[in-house]
C-alpha positions as CSV (number, residue, x, y, z in Angstrom):
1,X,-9.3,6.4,-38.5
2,X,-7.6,5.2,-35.0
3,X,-8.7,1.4,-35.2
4,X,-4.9,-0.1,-34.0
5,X,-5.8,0.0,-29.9
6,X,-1.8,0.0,-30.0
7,X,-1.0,3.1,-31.9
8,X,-0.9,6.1,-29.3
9,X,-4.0,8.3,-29.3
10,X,-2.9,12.1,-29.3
11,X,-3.6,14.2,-26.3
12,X,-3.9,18.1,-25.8
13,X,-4.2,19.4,-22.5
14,X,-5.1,23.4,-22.8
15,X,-5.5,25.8,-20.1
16,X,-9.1,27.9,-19.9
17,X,-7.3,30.6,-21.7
18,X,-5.9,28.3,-24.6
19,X,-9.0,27.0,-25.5
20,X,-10.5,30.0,-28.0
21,X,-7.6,29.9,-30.0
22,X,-6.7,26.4,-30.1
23,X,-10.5,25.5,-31.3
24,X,-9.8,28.0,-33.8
25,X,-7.0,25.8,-35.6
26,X,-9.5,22.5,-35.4
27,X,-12.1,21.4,-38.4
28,X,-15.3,23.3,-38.5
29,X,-16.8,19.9,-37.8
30,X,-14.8,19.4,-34.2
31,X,-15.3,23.0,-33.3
32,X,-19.0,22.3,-33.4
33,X,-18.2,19.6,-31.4
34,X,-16.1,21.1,-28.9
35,X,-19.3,24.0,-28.6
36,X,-21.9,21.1,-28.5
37,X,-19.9,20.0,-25.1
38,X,-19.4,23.2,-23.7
39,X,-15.8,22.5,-23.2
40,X,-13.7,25.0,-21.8
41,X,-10.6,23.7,-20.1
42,X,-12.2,23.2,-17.0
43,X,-9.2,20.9,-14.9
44,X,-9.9,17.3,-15.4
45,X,-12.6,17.5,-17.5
46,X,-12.2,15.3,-21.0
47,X,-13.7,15.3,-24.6
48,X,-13.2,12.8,-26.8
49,X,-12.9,13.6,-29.7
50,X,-13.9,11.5,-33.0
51,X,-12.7,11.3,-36.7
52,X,-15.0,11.4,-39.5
53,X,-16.0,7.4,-39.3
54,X,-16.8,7.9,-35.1
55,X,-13.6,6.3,-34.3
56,X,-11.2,7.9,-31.2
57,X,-8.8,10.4,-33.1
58,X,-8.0,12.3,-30.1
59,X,-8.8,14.0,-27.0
60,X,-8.6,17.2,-25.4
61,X,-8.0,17.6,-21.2
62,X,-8.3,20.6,-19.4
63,X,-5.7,22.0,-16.9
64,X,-7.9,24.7,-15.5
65,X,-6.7,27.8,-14.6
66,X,-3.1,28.9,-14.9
67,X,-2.3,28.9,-10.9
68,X,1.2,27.8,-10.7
69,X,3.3,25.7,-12.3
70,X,2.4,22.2,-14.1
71,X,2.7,19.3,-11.8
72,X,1.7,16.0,-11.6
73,X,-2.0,16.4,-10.0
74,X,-2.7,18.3,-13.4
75,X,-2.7,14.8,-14.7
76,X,-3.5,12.1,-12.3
77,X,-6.8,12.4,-12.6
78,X,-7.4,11.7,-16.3
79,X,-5.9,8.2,-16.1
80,X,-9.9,7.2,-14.6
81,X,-11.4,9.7,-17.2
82,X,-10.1,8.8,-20.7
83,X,-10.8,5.1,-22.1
84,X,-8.0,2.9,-21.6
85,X,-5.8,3.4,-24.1
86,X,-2.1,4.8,-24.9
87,X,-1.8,8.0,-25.2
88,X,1.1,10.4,-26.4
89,X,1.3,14.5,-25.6
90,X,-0.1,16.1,-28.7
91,X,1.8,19.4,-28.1
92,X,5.3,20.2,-26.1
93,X,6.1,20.7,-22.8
94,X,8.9,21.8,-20.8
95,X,11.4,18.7,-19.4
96,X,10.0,19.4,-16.4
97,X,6.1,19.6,-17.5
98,X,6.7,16.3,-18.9
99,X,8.1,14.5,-16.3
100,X,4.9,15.9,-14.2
101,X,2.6,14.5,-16.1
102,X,4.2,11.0,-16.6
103,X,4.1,10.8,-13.2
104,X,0.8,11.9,-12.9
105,X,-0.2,9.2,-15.1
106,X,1.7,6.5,-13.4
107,X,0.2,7.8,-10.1
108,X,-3.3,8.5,-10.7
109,X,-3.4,4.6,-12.7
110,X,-1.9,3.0,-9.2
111,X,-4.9,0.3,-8.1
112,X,-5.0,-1.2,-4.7
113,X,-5.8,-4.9,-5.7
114,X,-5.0,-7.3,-3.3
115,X,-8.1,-8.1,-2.3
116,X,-10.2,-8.0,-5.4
117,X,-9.5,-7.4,-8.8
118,X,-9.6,-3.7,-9.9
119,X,-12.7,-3.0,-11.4
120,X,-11.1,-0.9,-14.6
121,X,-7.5,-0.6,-16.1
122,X,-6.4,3.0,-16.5
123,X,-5.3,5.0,-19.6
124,X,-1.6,5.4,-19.6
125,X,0.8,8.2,-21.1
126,X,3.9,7.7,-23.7
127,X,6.8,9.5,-22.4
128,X,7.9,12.2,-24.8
129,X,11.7,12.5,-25.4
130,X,12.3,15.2,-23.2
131,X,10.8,13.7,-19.9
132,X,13.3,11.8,-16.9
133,X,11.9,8.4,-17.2
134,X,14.5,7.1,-15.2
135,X,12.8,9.5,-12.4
136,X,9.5,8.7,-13.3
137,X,9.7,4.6,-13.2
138,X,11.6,4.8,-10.1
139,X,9.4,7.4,-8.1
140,X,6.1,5.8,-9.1
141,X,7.5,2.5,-8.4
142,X,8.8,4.0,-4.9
143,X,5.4,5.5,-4.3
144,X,3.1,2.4,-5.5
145,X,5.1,0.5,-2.8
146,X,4.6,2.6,0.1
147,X,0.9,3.0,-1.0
148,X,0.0,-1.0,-0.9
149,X,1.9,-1.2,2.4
150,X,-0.2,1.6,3.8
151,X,-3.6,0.5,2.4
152,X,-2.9,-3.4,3.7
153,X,-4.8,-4.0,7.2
154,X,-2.3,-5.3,10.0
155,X,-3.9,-8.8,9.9
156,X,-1.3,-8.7,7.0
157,X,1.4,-6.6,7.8
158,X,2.0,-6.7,11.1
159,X,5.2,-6.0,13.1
160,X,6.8,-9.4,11.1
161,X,5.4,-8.7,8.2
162,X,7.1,-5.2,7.8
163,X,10.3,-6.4,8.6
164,X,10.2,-9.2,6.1
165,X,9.8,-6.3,3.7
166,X,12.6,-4.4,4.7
167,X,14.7,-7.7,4.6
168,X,13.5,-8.3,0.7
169,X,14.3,-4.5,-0.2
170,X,17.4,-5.2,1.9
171,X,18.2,-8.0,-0.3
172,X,17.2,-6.4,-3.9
173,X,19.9,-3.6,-3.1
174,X,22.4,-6.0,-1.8
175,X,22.2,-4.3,1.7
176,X,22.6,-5.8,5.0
177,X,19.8,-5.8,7.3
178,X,19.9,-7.2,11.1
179,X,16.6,-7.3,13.7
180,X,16.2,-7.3,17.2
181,X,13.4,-9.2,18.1
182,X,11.2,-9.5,21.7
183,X,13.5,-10.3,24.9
184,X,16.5,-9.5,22.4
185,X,15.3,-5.5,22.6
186,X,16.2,-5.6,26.4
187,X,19.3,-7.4,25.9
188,X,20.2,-5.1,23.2
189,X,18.8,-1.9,25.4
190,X,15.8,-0.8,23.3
191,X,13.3,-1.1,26.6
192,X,10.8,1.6,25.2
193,X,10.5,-0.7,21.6
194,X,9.6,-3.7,23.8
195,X,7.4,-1.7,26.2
196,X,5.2,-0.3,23.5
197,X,5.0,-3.7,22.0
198,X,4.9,-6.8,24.3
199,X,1.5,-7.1,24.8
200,X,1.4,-7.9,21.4
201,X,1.0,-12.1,20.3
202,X,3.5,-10.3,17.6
203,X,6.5,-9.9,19.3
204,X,8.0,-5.8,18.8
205,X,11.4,-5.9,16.8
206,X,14.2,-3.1,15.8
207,X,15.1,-3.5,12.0
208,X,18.2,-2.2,10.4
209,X,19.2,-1.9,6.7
210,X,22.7,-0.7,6.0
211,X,23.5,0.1,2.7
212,X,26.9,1.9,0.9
213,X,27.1,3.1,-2.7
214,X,30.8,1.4,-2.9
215,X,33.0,-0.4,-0.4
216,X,36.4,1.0,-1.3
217,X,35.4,4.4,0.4
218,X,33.8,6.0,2.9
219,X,30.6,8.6,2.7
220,X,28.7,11.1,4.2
221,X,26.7,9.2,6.7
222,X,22.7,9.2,6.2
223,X,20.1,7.2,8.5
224,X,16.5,7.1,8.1
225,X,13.9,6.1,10.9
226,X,10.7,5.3,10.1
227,X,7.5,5.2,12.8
228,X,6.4,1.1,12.1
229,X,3.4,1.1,14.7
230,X,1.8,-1.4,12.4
231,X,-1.6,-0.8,14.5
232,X,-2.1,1.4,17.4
233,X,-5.1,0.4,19.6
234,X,-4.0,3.3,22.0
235,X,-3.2,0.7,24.8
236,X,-4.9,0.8,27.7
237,X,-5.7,4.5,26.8
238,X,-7.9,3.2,24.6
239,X,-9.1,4.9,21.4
240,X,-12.6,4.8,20.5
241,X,-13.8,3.1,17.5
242,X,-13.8,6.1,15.2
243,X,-9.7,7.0,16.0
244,X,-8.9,3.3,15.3
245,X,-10.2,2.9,12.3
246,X,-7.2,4.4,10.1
247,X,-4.9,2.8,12.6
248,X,-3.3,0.8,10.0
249,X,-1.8,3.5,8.6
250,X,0.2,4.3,11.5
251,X,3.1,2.9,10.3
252,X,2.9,5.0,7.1
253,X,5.8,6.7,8.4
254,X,8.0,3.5,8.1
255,X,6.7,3.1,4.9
256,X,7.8,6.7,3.3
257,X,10.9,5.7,4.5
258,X,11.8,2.5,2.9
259,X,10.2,3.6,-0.1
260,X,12.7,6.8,0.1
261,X,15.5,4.1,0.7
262,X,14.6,2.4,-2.4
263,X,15.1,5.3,-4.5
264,X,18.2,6.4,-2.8
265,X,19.4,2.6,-3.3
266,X,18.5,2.6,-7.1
267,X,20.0,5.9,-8.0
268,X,23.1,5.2,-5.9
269,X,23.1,8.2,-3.6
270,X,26.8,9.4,-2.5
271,X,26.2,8.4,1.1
272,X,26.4,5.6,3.6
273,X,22.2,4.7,3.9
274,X,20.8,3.5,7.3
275,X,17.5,2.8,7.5
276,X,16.2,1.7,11.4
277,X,12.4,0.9,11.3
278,X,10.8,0.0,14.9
279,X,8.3,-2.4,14.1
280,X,5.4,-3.0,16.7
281,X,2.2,-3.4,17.3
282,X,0.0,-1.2,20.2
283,X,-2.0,-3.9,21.9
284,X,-4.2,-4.6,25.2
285,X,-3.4,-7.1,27.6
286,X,-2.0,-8.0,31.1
287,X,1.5,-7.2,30.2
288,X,0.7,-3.5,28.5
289,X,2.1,-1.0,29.8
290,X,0.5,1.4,31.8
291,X,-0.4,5.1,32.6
292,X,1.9,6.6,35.0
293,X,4.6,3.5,34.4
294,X,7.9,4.8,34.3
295,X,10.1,3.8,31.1
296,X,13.6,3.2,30.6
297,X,15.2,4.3,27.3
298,X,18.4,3.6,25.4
299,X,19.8,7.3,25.8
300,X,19.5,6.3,29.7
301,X,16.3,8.8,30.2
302,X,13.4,8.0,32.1
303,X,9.7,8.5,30.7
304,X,6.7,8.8,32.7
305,X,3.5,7.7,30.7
306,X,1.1,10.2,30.5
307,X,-0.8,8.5,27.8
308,X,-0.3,5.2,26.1
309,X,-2.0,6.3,23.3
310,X,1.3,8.5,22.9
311,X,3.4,5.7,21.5
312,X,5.1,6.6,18.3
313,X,7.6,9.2,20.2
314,X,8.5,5.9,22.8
315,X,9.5,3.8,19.6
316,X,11.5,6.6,17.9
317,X,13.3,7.6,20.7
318,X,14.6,4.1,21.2
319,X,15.7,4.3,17.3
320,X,16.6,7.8,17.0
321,X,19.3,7.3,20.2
322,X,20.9,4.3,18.5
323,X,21.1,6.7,15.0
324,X,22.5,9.5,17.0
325,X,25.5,7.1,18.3
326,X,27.1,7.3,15.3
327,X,27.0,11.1,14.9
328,X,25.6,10.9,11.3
329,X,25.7,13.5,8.8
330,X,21.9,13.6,8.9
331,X,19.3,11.9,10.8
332,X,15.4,12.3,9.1
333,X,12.9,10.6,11.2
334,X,9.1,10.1,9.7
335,X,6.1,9.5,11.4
336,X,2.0,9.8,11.3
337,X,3.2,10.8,15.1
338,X,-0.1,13.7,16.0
339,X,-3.8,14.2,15.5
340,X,-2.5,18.3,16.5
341,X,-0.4,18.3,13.5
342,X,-3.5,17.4,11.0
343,X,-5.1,19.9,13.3
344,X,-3.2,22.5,12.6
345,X,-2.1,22.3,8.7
346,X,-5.1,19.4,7.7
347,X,-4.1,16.3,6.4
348,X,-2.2,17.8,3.0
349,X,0.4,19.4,4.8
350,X,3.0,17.3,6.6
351,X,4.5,19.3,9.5
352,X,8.3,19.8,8.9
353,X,10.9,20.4,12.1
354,X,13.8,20.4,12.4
355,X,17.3,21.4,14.2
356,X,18.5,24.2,11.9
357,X,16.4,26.7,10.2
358,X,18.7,26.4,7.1
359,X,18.0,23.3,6.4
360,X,14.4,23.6,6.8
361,X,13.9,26.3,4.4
362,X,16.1,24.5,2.0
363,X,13.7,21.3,2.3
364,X,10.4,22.8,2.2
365,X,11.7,25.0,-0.9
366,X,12.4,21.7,-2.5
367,X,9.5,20.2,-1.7
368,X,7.5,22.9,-3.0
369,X,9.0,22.6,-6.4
370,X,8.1,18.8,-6.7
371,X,4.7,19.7,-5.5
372,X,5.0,17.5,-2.5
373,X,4.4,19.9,0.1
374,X,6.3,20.0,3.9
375,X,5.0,23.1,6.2
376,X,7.8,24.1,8.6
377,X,7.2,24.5,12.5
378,X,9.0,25.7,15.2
379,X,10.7,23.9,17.6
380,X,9.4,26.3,20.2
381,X,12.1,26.0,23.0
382,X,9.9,27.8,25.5
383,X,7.2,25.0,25.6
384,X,9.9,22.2,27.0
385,X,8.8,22.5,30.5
386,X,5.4,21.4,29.7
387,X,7.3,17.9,29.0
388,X,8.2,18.0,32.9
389,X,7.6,15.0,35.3
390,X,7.6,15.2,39.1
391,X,9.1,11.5,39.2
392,X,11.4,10.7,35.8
393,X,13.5,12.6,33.3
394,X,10.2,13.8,31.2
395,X,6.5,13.0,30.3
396,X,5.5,11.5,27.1
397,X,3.1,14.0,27.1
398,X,2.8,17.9,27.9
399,X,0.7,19.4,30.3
400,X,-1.3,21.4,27.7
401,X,-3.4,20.3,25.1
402,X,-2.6,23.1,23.1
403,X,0.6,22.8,20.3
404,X,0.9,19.2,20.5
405,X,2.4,18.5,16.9
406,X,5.1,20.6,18.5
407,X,5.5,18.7,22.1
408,X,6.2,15.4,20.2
409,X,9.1,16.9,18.5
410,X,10.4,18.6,21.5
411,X,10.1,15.1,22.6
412,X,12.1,13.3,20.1
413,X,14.6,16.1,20.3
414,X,16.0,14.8,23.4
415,X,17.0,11.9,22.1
416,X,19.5,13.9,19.4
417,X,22.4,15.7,19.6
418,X,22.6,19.4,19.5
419,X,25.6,18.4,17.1
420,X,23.8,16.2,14.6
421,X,21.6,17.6,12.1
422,X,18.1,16.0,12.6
423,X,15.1,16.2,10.7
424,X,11.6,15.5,11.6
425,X,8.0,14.6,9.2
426,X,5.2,14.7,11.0
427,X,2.6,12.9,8.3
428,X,-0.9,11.5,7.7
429,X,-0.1,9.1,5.1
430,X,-4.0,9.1,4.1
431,X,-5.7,11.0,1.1
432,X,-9.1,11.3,3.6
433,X,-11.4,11.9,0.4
434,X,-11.9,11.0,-3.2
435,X,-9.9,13.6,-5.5
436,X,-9.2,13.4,-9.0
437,X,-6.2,10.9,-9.5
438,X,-5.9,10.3,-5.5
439,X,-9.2,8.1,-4.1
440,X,-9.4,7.3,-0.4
441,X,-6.2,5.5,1.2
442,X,-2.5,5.5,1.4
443,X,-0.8,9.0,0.4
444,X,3.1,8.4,0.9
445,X,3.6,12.0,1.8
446,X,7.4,13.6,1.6
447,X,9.0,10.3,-0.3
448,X,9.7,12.7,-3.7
449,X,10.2,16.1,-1.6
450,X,13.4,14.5,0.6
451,X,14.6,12.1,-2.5
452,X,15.1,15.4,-4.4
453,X,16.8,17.4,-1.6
454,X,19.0,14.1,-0.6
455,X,20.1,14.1,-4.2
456,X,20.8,17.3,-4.3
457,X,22.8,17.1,-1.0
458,X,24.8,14.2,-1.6
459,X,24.6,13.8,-5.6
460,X,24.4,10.2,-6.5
461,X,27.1,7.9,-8.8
């Protein structure tokens, strides 16, 4: 009888095909049981299962159907079904099946609380010996970060807000950081950051964290931007109540970022990690800028605005020019930049582009096998005229509706070298209904996918 709440409660999790023979090694007594609930393996569903006094002795999950391999979504969704309790893997897995569902568990158990108490604590899973812990901590760590930044309104983390957290994960990893704030973006040429943001009462800034494994050499240069529109009104193109109501999330793309960074950080990648995060906010009033304004940029190209609401790209560009400077080894921008991306893959599916095909295959394969999914697009190079202006160097929006996930990163891509391998996330950063293990709200999209082909990339010390 299991009456110690301390001592781990064994788990199976059995596959629809498992579940004859595997009922066949149990007690006459629990294969009644198991029949009385009609149990068979169905994915997330749980039965408890009780020793001779009525007491928890186990419990049996289903996996469903064997459709691919074992990942972490197997798993996240039994953290709200089982009591909360410990529990230990009553059978083995594979060093990679185990690491999949420990993460699961620390994922699907993640609470948004800041604003009221959770209203239950979740079960949690014992690592088994064979499982990367190391990876596990740090990635669900990485991820519950991004998550409560993404989830909090911008009352609370606004454009200073977000950059006082990249100065404290600055300071945790020892790192440098350095911010450009208001009237110091002209002075520092970064006019499209201030344009987007100056009719904000919180003034637009450029932050920078600079980190290096070691000082006594030099490495493989890396620099991350992240989107950090910390809420996007739409300017003066307004959005209508309906499109502003996830707004919040629009710096999600800033957010994947640093919580890449702090994985990168903790596991000592071999490579020289910048991380440039254009903080603003996309607000109305008499100093916004305005339809058909002509923009100035740090690469020394002019922007006419076809649509304020078109924002993200003017930040980035600003951000990505100052990356490209230094010729890096690899520049990754992230963003929740287009509705036409979500249009075309939905909001699972993060739209991958990038400069060389080669290195978008190898991504998305990677990706894939952490089951944290990037779709690759093309960078179509016969669509650039649609970016045309008749009065400045290009629109910030195409002439066509159609393909518009594309027309932002044709956009962006004239801020980079032809030279400098650049990579581009177009994301949602928002699990838009309740799933098992993933409710409603932040979904840092691409932070485990790029950690594990960064890693593999540069290898770490």
């Amino acid at each position: 009888m299991n009456l110690d709440s301390t001592v781990p409660v064994p788990l199976w999790l059995l596959y629809e095909d498992e579940i004859e023979a595997w009922r066949g090694t149990q007690t006459a007594s629990l294969a009644r049981w198991l029949a009385l609930q009609n149990f068979k393996g169905e994915k997330h569903r749980v039965v408890l299962l009780p020793d001779s006094d009525g007491a928890l002795d186990a419990a049996v999950a289903g996996l469903g159907r064997r459709q691919g391999a074992l990942s972490l979504w197997h798993a996240a969704g039994l953290t709200e079904r089982l009591p909360p309790r410990r529990y230990r893997l009553a059978q083995e897995f594979t060093a990679e099946e185990a690491t999949q569902l420990c993460l699961g568990f620390a994922y699907g158990g993640y609470r948004f609380d800041r604003y009221r108490p959770a209203k239950s604590e979740a079960a949690n899973l014992e690592a088994p010996p064979n499982a990367d812990v190391q990876f596990v901590a740090l990635a669900a760590e990485a991820l519950r970060m991004a998550r409560d930044w993404i989830n909090t309104p911008a009352q609370d983390l606004g454009p200073v807000e977000l950059a006082a957290a990249t100065k404290r994960l600055a300071e945790r990893h020892q790192a440098t950081y350095q911010e450009w704030v208001g009237e110091d973006l002209l002075t520092a040429n970064f006019p499209a950051i201030h344009a987007v943001g100056r009719a904000s009462s919180a003034a637009p800034r450029l932050v920078e964290l600079r980190w290096s494994p070691t000082a006594d050499r030099s490495y493989p240069r890396l620099t991350l931007v992240g989107k950090g529109v910390c809420f996007d009104s739409g300017g003066l193109d307004i959005k209508s109540g309906s499109g502003m109501a996830l707004m919040k999330k629009d710096m999600g793309g800033a957010a994947v970022a640093l919580a890449l960074a702090h994985m990168l950080m903790s596991a000592k990648i071999r490579a020289e990690l910048r991380v440039l995060v254009p903080a603003v906010e996309n607000a109305i009033s008499g100093n916004a800028y305005r339809p058909g304004d002509v923009l100035a940029t740090r690469k020394g190209l002019t922007v006419e605005i076809g649509n304020t609401d078109a924002e993200g790209r003017l930040v980035l560009c600003d951000a990505l020019a100052l990356a490209d400077a230094e010729s890096p080894d690899l520049i990754i921008d992230f963003a929740t930049l287009t509705g036409a991306a979500r249009v075309a893959l939905g909001p699972e599916l993060p739209a991958l582009f990038g400069n060389d095909e080669s290195m978008v295959r190898d991504l998305a394969g990677m990706a894939a096998d952490e089951h944290d999914p990037l779709w690759p697009m093309p960078l179509w190079a016969g669509y650039e005229d649609e970016l045309a202006s008749k009065i400045a160097d290009l629109n910030n929006v195409a002439s066509s509706s159609l393909g518009g996930a594309i027309f932002g990163a044709l956009f962006l891509k004239r801020f980079v070298s032809e030279s400098t391998p650049w990579l581009h996330l177009d994301l949602y950063a928002w699990n838009s209904k309740d799933r098992p293990g993933r409710g409603i709200g932040a979904e840092a999209q691409g932070v485990r996918g790029v950690y594990r082909y960064l890693v593999k990339r540069y290898g770490t010390n």
